[in-house]
N, C-alpha and C positions, 0 to 999 in steps of 0.2 A: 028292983034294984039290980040283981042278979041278970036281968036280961039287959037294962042298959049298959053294963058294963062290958055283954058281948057284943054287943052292936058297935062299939066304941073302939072294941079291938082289931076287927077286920080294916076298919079306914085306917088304924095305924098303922098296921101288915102290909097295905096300898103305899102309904106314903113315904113310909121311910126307906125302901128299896129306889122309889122314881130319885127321889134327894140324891142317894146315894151314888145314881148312874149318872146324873147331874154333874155332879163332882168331880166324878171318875174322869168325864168328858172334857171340861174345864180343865183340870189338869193334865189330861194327855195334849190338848192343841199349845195352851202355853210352855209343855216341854220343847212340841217341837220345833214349837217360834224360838225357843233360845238356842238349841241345838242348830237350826239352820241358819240363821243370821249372821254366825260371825264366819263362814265359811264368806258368805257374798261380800261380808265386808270385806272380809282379807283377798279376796281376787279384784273388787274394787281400786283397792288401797294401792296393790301389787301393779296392774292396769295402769294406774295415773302415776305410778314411779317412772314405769316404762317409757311411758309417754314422757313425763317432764325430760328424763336422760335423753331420750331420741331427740327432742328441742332442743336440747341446748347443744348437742354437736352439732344439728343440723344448720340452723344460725341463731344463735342466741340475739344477738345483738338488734333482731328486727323486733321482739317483742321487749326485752329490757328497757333498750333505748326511748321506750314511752312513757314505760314507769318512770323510770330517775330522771327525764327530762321533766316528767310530773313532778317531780317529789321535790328537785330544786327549788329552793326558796328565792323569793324575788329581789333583785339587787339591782344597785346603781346601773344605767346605761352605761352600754360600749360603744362609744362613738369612734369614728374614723373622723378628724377634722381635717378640711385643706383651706390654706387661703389664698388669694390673690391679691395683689396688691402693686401698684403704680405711683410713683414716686418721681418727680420733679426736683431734680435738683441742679446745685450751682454746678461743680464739676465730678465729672462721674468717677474718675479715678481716686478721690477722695471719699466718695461715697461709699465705692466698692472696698475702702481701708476701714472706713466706721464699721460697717457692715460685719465684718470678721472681725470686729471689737465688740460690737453687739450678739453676736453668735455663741464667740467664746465666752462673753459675762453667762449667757444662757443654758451654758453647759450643751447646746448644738451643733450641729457640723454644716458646712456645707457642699451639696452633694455634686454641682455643676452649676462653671460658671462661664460664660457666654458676652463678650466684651466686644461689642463692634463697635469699629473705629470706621465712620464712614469717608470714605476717599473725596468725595468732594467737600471740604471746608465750610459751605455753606449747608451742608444739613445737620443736625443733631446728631452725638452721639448718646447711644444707647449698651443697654446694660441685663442680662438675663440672670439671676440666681436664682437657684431651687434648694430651700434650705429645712433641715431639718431638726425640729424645734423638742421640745420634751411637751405633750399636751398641760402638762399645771405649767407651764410656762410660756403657751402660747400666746394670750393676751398682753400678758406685758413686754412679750418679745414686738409683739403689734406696736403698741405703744411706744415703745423706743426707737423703732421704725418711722414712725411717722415724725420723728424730730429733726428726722435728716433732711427734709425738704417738703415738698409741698404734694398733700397728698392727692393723685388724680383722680383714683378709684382704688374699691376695698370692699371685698366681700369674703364670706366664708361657707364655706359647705360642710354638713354632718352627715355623715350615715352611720344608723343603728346596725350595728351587727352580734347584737347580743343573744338571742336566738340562732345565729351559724356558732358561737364559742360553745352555747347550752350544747345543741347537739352534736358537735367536735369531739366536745368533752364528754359525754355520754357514750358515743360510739368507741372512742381511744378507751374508757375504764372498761366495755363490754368487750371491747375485742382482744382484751389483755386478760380479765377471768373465761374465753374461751382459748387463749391457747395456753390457758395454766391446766383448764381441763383434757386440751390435745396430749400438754408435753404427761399428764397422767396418765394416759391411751397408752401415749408410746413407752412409757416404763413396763407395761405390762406385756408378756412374753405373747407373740404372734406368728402368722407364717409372713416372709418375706413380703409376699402381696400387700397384707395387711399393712406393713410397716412402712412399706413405701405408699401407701393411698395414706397415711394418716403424718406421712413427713408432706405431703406436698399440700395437705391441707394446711402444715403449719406453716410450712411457705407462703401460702395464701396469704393466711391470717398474720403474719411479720409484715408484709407488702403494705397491708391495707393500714396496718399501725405507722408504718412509716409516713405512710402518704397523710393520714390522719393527722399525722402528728405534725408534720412538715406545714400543712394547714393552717394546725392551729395556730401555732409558731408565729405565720405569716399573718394573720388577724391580730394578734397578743400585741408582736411588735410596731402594727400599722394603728394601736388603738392608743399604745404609750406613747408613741414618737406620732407629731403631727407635721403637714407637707406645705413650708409657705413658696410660691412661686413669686417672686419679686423681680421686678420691672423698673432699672433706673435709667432718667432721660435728663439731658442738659435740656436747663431751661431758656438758654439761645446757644447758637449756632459759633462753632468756634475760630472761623472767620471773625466775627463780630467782635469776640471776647479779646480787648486791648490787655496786656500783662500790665502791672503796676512797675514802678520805676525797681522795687528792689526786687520783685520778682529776676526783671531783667539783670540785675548787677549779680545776683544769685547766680543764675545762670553762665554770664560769662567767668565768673569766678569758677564756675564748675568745669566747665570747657578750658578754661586755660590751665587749672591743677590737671587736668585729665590728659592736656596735651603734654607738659611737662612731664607728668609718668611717664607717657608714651615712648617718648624722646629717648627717657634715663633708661628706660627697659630695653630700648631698642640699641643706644650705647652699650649697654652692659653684655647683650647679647652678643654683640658684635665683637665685641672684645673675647667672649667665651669661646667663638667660632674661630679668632686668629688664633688663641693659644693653643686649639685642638690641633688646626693646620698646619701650627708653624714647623715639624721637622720638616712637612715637605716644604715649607718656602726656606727653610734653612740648606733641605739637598739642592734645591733649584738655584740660590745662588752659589751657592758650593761647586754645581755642574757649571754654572756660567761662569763663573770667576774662573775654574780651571781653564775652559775652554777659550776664553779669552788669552789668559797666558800661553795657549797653545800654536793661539794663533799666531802672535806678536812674535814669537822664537823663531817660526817658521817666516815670518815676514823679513827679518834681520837677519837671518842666517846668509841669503847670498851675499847681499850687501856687504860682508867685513870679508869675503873670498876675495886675496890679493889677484891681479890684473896680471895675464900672464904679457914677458915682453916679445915685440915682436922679433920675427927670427929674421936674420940677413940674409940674402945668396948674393 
C-alpha cells in the first residue's frame, strides 16, 4: 500500500509543473495578441482617415457622383418634346389671329414668326410659327390646332434626358459639399502660398457650379416647356380668291373714313402752320403796304410841281 502510493507521487511531481508551463504559455501569447492589436488597428483606422481627407479635396465628386447617382430612386421620365405640324387653311392672316388666341388660352408664348407674302399672286401664301407650349398642355394645344384647317402633316419627337438631370444634379450637390470643405481649408490660418492655391481651387470649383447649374437650368426648362414648329398655307392662290360683296363695301367704307381723316388732318395742320407764320405774313404785308405807299407819293409828287412861265426877251 505504502509503495503504491509512492509510485503515484512522482507522475504527479511530472505533471503538474508541464500543466502549469502550459498555462503560463497560453497566457503570455494571448497578452500579447491584445496588447498589440489595437496599436495596428489605430494606425489602420488613422491611414484610411488620411486617405478619405486627401479624396475629397482632391476630387470628390468623381467617386460620390456614383453613389448618389446609385442611390436615386427611380421616377417619371424627362422627356424634351418637339412637334411639327402643317396646316392648310382658308386665309392665313386669320389663322395667324386664332393662333395667338390659342397660345394665350394655353398659357404659351410665341417665340418667331415668319409671314410671307408671296409677290406673285398666283402662288400661295405661307406662314412659319415656332411656339412654345407648357408640356401637360401640349396635346391639347395639338388639338385645337388642328381646328383651324386642314391638317397636312404631324409628327412628334421625345428625347429622354433623365439620366443628363440624374447626373447634373449629382455633380451640382458634390461640387457644393466640396467647396463647403475648401471655404473650411481656407478659414484655417496658412502661409500666403497656401492660401492663394486653395482660393483658386475655389474658383475652380464656383465655375464648374456655374456651368453645372446653367445646364441643368437648360434641361429643367426644355423638359417643362415643349417646341411646336407650325406651318400655315392658303389653301388656293390669292389671285383666285374673289372677296364677297360685303367684304368689298367693308373695305371701301374703310378707305373712304380713312381718306376723310386724312383730308381733316391735313386741314388742321395747315391751319396750325398759318397761325405759327402769320407775324411774318403780317410784316410782309406791312413792308408791302408801306412800300407801295412809298412809291405812289414819289410818283405824284412832280406831277402837282406848278409849270414855270415862259420868260420874254
Amino acid at each position: 500500500m505504502a509503495s503504491s502510493q509512492l509510485t503515484k507521487r512522482p507522475t504527479v511531481f511530472l505533471i503538474a509543473p508541464l500543466l502549469t508551463s502550459i498555462l503560463i504559455v497560453s497566457c503570455s501569447s494571448a497578452n500579447n495578441k491584445g496588447i498589440s492589436s489595437p496599436p495596428a488597428a489605430n494606425e489602420t483606422a488613422a491611414e484610411s482617415l488620411v486617405a478619405q481627407a486627401d479624396g475629397a479635396l482632391a476630387k470628390p465628386q468623381q467617386d460620390l457622383s456614383r453613389g448618389e447617382a446609385d442611390s436615386v430612386p427611380s421616377q417619371r421620365p424627362q422627356l424634351i418634346k418637339t412637334a411639327d405640324m402643317l396646316l392648310q387653311v382658308e386665309v392665313v392672316e386669320d389663322a395667324i389671329t386664332s393662333v395667338y388666341q390659342v397660345v394665350k388660352a394655353q398659357q404659351g408664348d410665341i417665340l418667331s414668326l415668319q409671314d410671307q407674302v408671296p409677290s406673285n399672286p398666283a402662288r400661295r401664301q405661307t406662314a412659319s410659327l415656332e411656339l412654345r407650349i407648357p408640356q401637360a398642355k401640349l396635346d391639347a394645344t395639338l388639338d385645337r390646332l388642328t381646328q383651324l384647317g386642314k391638317v397636312q402633316s404631324r409628327s412628334i419627337q421625345a428625347e429622354d434626358v433623365s439620366n443628363q438631370l440624374v447626373d447634373f444634379q449629382a455633380r451640382l450637390r458634390n461640387l457644393r459639399k466640396s467647396e463647403a470643405q475648401v471655404l473650411k481649408i481656407l478659414d484655417r490660418s496658412g502661409s500666403v502660398a497656401d492660401v492663394l492655391k486653395v482660393t483658386q481651387e475655389l474658383g475652380k470649383i464656383r465655375e464648374s457650379i456655374e456651368k453645372i447649374d446653367a445646364q441643368l437650368q437648360r434641361l429643367q426648362n426644355q423638359v417643362a416647356y415643349s417646341t411646336v414648329r407650325l406651318t400655315l398655307e392658303d389653301a388656293i392662290a390669292s389671285s383666285n380668291r374673289q372677296p364677297d360683296l360685303g367684304n368689298r363695301l367693308q373695305g371701301s367704307w374703310s378707305h373712304s373714313t380713312r381718306a376723310m381723316y386724312e383730308l381733316t388732318v391735313g386741314l388742321m395742320s395747315l391751319g396750325i402752320w398759318l397761325l405759327a407764320f402769320s407775324p411774318y405774313f403780317i410784316g410782309l404785308l406791312l413792308l408791302g403796304f408801306a412800300g407801295k405807299r412809298l412809291l405812289s407819293h414819289r410818283s405824284s409828287s412832280p406831277a402837282s410841281e406848278p409849270a414855270s412861265p415862259p420868260v420874254d426877251r
